[in-house]
C-alpha positions as CSV (number, residue, x, y, z in Angstrom):
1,X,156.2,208.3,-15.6
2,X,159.5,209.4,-16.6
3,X,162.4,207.9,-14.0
4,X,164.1,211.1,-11.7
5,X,167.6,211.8,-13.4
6,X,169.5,211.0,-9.6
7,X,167.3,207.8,-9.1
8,X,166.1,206.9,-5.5
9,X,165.9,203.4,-4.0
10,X,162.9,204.3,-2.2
11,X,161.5,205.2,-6.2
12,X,162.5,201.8,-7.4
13,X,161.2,199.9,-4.7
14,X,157.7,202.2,-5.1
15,X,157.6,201.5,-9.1
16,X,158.4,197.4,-8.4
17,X,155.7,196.9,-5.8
18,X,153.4,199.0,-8.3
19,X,154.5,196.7,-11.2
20,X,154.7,193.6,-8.7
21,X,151.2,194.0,-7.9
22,X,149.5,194.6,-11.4
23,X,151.4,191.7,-12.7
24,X,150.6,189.0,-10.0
25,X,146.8,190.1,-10.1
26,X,146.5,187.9,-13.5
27,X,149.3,185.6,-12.4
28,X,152.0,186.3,-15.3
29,X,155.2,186.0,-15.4
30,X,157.5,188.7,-13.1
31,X,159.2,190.7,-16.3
32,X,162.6,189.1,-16.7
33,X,164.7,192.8,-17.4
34,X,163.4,194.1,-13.8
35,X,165.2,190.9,-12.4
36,X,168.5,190.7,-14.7
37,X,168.8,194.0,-16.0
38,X,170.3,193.7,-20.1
39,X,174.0,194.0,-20.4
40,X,175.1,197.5,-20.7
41,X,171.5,198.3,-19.8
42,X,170.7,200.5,-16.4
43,X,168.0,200.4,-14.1
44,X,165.8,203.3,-15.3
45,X,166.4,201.4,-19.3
46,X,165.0,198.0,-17.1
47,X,162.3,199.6,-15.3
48,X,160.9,201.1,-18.8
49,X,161.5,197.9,-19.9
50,X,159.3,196.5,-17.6
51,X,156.8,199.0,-17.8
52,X,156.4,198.3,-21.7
53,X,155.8,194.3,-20.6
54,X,153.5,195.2,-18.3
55,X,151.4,197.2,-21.6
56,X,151.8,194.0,-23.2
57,X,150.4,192.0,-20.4
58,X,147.1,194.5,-20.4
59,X,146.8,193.9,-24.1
60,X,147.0,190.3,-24.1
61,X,144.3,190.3,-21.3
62,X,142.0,191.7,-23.6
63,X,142.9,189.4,-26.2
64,X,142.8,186.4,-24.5
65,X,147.0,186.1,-25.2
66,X,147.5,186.0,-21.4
67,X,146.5,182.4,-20.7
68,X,149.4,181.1,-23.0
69,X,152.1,183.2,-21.0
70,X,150.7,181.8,-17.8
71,X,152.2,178.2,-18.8
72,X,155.6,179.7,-19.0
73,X,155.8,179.9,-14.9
74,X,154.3,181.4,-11.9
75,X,155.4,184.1,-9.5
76,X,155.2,183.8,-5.8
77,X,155.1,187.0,-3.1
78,X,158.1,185.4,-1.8
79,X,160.1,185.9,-5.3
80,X,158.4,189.5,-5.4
81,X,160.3,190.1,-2.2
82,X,163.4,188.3,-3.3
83,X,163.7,189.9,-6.7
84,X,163.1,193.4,-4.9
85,X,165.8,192.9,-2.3
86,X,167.9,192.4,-5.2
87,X,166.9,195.2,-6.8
88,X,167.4,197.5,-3.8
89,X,171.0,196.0,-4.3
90,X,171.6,197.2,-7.4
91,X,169.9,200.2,-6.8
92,X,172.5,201.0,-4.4
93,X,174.6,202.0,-7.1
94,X,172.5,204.4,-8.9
95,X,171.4,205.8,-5.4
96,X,175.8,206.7,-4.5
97,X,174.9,210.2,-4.0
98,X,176.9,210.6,-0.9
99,X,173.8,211.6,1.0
100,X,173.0,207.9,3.4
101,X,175.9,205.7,4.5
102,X,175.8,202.3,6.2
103,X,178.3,200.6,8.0
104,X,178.2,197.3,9.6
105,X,180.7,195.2,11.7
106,X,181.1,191.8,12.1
107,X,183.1,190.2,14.9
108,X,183.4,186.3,15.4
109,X,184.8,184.2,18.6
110,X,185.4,180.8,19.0
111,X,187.1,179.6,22.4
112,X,187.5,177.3,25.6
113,X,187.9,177.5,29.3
114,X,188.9,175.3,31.6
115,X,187.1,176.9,35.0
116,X,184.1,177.2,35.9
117,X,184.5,180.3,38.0
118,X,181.0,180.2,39.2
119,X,180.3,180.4,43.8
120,X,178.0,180.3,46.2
121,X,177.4,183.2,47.6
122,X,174.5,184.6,50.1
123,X,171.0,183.3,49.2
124,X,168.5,186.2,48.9
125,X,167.7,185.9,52.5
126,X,171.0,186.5,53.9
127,X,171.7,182.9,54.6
128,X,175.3,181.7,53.9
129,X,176.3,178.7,52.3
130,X,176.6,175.6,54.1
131,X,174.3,177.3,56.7
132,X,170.7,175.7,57.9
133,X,168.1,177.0,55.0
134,X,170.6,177.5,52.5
135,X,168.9,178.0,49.3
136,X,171.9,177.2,46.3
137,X,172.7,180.4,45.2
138,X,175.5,181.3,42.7
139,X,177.3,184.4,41.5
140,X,176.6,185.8,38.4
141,X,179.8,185.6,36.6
142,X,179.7,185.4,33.2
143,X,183.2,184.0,33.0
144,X,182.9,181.4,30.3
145,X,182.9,177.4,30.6
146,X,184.1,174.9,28.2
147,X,183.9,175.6,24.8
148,X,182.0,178.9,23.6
149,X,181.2,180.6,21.0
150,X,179.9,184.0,19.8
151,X,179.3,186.7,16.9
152,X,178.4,190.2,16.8
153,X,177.2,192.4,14.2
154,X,177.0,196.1,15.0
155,X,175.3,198.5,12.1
156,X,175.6,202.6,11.8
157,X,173.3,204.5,9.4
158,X,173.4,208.2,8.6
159,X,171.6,210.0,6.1
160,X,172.1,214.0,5.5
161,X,168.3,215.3,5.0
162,X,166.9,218.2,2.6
163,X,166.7,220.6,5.6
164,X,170.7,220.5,6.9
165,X,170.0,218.1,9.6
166,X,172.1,214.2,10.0
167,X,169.5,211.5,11.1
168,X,171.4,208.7,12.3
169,X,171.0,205.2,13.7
170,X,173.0,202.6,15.7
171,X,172.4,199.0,16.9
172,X,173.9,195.9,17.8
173,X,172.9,191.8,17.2
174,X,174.8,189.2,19.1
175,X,174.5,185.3,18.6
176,X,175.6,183.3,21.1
177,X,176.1,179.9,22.2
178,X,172.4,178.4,23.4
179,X,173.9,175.3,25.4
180,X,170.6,174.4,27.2
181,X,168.5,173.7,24.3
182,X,169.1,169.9,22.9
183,X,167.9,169.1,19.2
184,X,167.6,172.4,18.1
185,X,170.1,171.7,15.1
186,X,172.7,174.1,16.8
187,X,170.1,176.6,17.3
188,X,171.5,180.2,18.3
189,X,170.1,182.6,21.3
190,X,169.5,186.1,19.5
191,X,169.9,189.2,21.9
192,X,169.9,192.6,20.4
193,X,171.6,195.9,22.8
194,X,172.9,199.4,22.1
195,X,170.2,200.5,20.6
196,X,170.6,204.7,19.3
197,X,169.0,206.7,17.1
198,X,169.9,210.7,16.7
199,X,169.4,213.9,14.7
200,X,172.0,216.0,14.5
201,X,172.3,219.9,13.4
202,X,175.0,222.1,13.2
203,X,174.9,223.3,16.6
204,X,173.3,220.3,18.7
205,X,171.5,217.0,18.3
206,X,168.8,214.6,19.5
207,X,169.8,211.3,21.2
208,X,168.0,208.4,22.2
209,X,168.8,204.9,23.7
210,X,171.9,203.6,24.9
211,X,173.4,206.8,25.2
212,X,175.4,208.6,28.1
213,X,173.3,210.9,30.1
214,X,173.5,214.7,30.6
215,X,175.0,215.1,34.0
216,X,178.3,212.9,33.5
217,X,178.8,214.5,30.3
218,X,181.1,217.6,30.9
219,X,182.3,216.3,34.6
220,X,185.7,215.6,35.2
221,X,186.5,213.4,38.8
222,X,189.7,214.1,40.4
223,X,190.4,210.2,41.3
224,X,188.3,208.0,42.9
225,X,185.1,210.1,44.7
226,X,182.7,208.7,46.5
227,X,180.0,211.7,46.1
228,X,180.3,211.5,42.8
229,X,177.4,208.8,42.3
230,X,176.3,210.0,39.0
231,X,173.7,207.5,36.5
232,X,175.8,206.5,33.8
233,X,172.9,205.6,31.3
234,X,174.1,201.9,30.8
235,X,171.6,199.8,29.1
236,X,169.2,202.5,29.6
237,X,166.6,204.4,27.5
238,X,168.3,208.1,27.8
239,X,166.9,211.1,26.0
240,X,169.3,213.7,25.6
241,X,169.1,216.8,23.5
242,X,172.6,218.4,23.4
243,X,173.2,222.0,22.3
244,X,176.9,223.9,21.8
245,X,178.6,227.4,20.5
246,X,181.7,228.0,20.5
247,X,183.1,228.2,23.8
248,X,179.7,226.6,25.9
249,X,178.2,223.1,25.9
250,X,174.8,222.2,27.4
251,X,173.4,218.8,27.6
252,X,169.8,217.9,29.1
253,X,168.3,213.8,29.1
254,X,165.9,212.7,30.6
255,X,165.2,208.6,31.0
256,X,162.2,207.0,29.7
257,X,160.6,203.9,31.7
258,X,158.9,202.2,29.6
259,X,157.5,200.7,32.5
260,X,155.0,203.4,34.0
261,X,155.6,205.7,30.9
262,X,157.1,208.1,32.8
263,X,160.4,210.3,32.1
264,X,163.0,209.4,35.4
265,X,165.6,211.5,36.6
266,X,166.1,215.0,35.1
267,X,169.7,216.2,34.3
268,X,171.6,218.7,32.7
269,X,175.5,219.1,31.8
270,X,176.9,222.2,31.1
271,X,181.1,222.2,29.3
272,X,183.2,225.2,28.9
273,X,187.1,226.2,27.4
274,X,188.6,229.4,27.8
275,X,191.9,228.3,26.6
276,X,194.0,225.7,28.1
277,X,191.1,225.8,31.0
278,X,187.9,223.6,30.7
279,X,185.0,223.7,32.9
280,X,182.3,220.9,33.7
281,X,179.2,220.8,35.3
282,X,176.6,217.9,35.9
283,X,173.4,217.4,38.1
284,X,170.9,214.8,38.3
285,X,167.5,214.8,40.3
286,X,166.2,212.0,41.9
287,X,164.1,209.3,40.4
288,X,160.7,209.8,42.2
289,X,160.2,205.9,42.9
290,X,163.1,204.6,41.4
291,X,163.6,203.8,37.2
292,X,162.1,200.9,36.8
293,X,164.3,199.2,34.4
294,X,167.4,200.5,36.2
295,X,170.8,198.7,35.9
296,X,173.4,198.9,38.2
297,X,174.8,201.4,36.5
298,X,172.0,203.7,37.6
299,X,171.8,205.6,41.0
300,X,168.6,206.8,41.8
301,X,169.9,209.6,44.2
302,X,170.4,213.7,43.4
303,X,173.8,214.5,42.5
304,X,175.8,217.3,41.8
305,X,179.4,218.0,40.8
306,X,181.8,221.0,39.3
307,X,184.8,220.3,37.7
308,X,188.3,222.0,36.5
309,X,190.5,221.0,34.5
310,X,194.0,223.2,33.5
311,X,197.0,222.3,31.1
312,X,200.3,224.2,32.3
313,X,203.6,223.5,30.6
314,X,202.3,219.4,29.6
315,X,200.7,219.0,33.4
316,X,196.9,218.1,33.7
317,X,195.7,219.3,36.8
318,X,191.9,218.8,37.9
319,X,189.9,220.1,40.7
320,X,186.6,218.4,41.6
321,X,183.9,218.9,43.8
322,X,180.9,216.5,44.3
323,X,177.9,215.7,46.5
324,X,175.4,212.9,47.0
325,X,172.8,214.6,48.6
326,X,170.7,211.6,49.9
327,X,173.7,209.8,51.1
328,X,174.9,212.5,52.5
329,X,178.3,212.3,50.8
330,X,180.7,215.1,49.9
331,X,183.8,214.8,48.0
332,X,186.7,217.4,47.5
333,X,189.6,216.2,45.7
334,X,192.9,217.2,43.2
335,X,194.3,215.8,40.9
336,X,197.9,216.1,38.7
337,X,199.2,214.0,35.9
338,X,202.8,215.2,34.5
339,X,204.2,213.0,32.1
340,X,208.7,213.3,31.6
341,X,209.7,211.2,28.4
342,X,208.4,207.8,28.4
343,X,206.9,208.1,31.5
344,X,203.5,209.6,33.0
345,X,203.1,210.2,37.1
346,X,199.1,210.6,37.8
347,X,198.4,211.3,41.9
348,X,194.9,211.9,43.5
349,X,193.8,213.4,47.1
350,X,190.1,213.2,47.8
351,X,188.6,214.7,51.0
352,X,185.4,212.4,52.1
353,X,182.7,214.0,54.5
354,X,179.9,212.5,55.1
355,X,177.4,211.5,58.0
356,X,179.9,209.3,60.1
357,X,183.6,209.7,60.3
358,X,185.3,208.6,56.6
359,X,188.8,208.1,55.6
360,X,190.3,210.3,52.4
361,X,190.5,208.5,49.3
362,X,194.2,208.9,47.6
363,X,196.5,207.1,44.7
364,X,199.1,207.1,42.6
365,X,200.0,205.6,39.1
366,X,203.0,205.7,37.0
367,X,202.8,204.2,33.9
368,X,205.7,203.7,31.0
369,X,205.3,203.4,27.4
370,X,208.0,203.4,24.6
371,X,208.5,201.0,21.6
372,X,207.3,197.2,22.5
373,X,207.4,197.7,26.5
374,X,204.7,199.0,28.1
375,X,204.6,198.8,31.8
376,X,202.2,200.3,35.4
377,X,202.4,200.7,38.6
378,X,199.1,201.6,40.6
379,X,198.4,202.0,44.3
380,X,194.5,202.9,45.5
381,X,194.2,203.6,49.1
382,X,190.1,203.6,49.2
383,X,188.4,204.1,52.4
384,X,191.8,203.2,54.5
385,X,192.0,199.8,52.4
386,X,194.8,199.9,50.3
387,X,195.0,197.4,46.7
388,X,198.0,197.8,44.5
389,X,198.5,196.4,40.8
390,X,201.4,195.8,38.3
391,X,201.1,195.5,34.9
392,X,203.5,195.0,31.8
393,X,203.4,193.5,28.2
394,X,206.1,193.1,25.5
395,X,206.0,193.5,21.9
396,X,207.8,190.4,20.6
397,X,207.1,191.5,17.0
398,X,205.7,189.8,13.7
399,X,202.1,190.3,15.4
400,X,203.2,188.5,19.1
401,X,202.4,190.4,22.4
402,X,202.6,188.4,25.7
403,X,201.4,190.4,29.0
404,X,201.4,189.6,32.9
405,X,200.0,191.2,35.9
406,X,200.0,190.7,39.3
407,X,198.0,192.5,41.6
408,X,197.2,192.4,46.1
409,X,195.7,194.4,48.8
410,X,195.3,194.5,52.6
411,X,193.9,190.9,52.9
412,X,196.3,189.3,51.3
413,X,194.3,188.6,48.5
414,X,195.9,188.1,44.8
415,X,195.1,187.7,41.2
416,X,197.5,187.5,38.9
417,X,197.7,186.6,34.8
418,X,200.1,186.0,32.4
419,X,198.8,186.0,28.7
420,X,200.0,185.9,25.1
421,X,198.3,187.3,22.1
422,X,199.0,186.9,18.2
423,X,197.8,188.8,15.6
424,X,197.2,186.7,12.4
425,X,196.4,189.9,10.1
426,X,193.3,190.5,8.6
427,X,191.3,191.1,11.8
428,X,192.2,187.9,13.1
429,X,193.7,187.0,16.6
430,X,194.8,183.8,18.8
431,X,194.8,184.2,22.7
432,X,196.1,182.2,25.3
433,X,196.0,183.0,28.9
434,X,196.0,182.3,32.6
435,X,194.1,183.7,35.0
436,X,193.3,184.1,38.8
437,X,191.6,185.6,41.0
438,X,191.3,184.8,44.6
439,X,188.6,187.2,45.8
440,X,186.4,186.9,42.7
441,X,185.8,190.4,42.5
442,X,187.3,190.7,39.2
443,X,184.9,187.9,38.0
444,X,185.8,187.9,34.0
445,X,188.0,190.7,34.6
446,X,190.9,190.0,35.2
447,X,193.8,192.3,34.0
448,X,193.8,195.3,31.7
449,X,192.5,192.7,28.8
450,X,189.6,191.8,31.1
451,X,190.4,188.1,30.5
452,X,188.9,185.1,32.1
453,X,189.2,182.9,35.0
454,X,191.4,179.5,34.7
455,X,193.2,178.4,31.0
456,X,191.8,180.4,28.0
457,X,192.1,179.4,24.6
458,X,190.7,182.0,22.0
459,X,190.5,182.6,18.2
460,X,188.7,185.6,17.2
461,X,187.6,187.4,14.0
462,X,186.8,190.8,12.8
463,X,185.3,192.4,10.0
């Protein structure tokens, strides 16, 4: 068979395991020019190469020639798969069409904490600590503890098909440290998340896995609503089909539980622009029963919410609507962000009805941002409890930025963190910070950084 002029990888790999298989079937010798193609040789040159060994082989069976070659060496299925991987590698090359990319990314951290931020809190039966029939229970924080370590490696594929459409496939690997397993020769825990797959045309796409859902697509919330409950398809197995012209967007997703094999929670998103004007549009039904493999991002109630958002002379101004039906919560709020120079005001009013009597929601932000100083001020009033926040860092230059927050509310409770950060080029960085936070609600994030409880020392790595 005469090798296809733009040669395949998928080919290759076809022919080898052809070859592979004829070859080992009288235990001879893998050909040598499949494994170490001949200077200045290329692949389809090796693989006729090899194909011209293998003739000898046949005729040396029917001589009898074959039992001399067989003291020259033995191949294994393991080299078979080892000398094939190789070849796929080299293959690579030949196969640069520009028609399938991968991508991976590596990240690496190495670091140590001094506080171990974990507390008792209620046992499952409502019992608090230090009460009669306490069961130890403590928080889930996954603030670190002593010395840690961990690595990721995220991988994207895409591949443009014969027929116009982009298949396309996401994932991510992380090792981390496995500190409750002795003599395992500094055995790591695997964990694999983020898992997506997609086909994409001109006009729309398929989506699968870890991937946001229809409904919170297109919406827009004018600050901080509390009807605006909508699933955010965290760590969820979402199945959304997305379709678009040129001024309308429509997204539908379903959720798949793998659980009872049923699809949960039906929604659609619908975007629009007419010019500096964009409108958004999001509904979920509710999950008959509850999804099964639910997070806490995932709210099992019906929700619905409209959106507006308008761009007048460098002001953002958004108008929002939303309603949790089963809760019985309805939200009415503006927004308005203007930004003068260096500076950006963003302030919120929310309306709250609902069942029983609830307090509006409001806020205001001002943030600053030129050259090495950046700088906010924040202030939340949320259901008549008010928090505030302020936040700065400076560019010291040659790669050093040191930051520090500080941050209250009603109840007198405060976290605060001061933190410096240098950049050793490469993808490398050394952290060092400070961090507290009196309440605990911030658990491992603390600060715009979300850094850690107690003294952090970090090193991290990217590639």
């Amino acid at each position: 068979m005469k090798a296809p002029q733009n040669i395949e990888i998928g080919w290759f790999v076809h022919e080898i395991e052809r070859i592979g298989r004829d070859v080992m079937a009288e235990n001879a010798v893998w050909p040598c020019c499949i494994i170490f193609p001949l200077k200045g040789e290329n692949l389809p040159n090796s693989l006729e190469c090899a194909r011209l060994r293998e003739q000898e082989y046949a005729n040396a069976r029917k001589t009898g020639i074959l039992g001399n070659a067989k003291t020259r060496g033995k191949i294994s299925m393991k080299s078979i798969l080892l000398t094939s991987t190789a070849l796929v590698a080299f293959a690579g090359a030949a196969a640069a069409d520009g028609h399938t990319s991968i991508t991976t990314a590596l990240t690496a951290t190495l670091g140590y904490n001094d506080t171990d931020s974990n507390v008792l809190v209620d046992d499952a039966n409502g019992v608090a600590p230090g009460d009669a029939g306490y069961i130890d229970t403590f928080s889930t924080f996954d603030n670190e503890y002593g010395f840690y370590w961990e690595g990721n490696l995220s991988m994207t594929a895409t591949a443009a098909l014969d027929n116009g459409l982009t298949a396309g496939a996401y994932f991510e690997i992380t090792v981390a440290e496995d500190n409750g397993v002795t003599g395992d020769d500094f055995g790591q825990a695997l964990s694999s998340s983020d898992f997506v797959i997609s086909l994409e045309a001109e006009n729309g796409g398929m989506f699968f896995g870890d991937t946001g859902m229809a409904a919170e697509k297109y919406f827009s919330a004018a600050g901080d609503m509390e009807g605006d409950g909508f699933s955010t398809g965290s760590d969820s197995s979402v199945l959304r089909f997305d379709f678009s012209t040129s001024t309308v967007d429509v997204s539908v997703s379903g959720v798949a539980d793998d659980e009872d094999g049923e699809m949960e929670q039906a929604a659609i998103g619908v975007g629009a622009t007419f010019g500096s004007f964009t409108l958004g549009l999001g509904y979920q039904a509710e999950a008959s029963g509850g999804y099964v493999n639910g997070s806490d991002d995932f709210v099992n109630d019906e929700v619905f919410g409209i959106s507006g958002v308008a761009t007048f002379g460098g002001a953002e101004i958004t108008l929002a609507y939303a309603e949790e039906t089963d809760a019985d919560q309805q939200s009415l709020g503006v927004q308005v962000a203007y930004p003068f120079g260096p500076v950006t005001a963003t302030a919120y009013f929310v309306d709250e009805q609902a069942a029983t009597d609830v307090d509006p929601n409001y806020g205001i932000n001002v943030s600053y941002s030129d050259g090495p100083i950046a700088a906010s001020i924040d202030y939340d009033n949320d259901q008549d409890f008010g928090i505030w926040e302020i936040e700065g860092s400076y560019d010291v230059g040659n790669g050093l930025v040191v930051g520090a927050g500080y941050a209250g509310d009603e109840d007198e409770n405060e976290s605060y963190f001061v933190s410096a950060e240098y950049d050793l080029g490469g993808g490398a960085s050394f952290l060092v910070s400070y961090a507290e936070d009196e309440t605990g609600n911030a658990e491992d994030e603390i600060g715009p950084d979300d850094l850690q409880q107690g003294t952090t020392v970090e090193l991290s790595f990217a590639f």
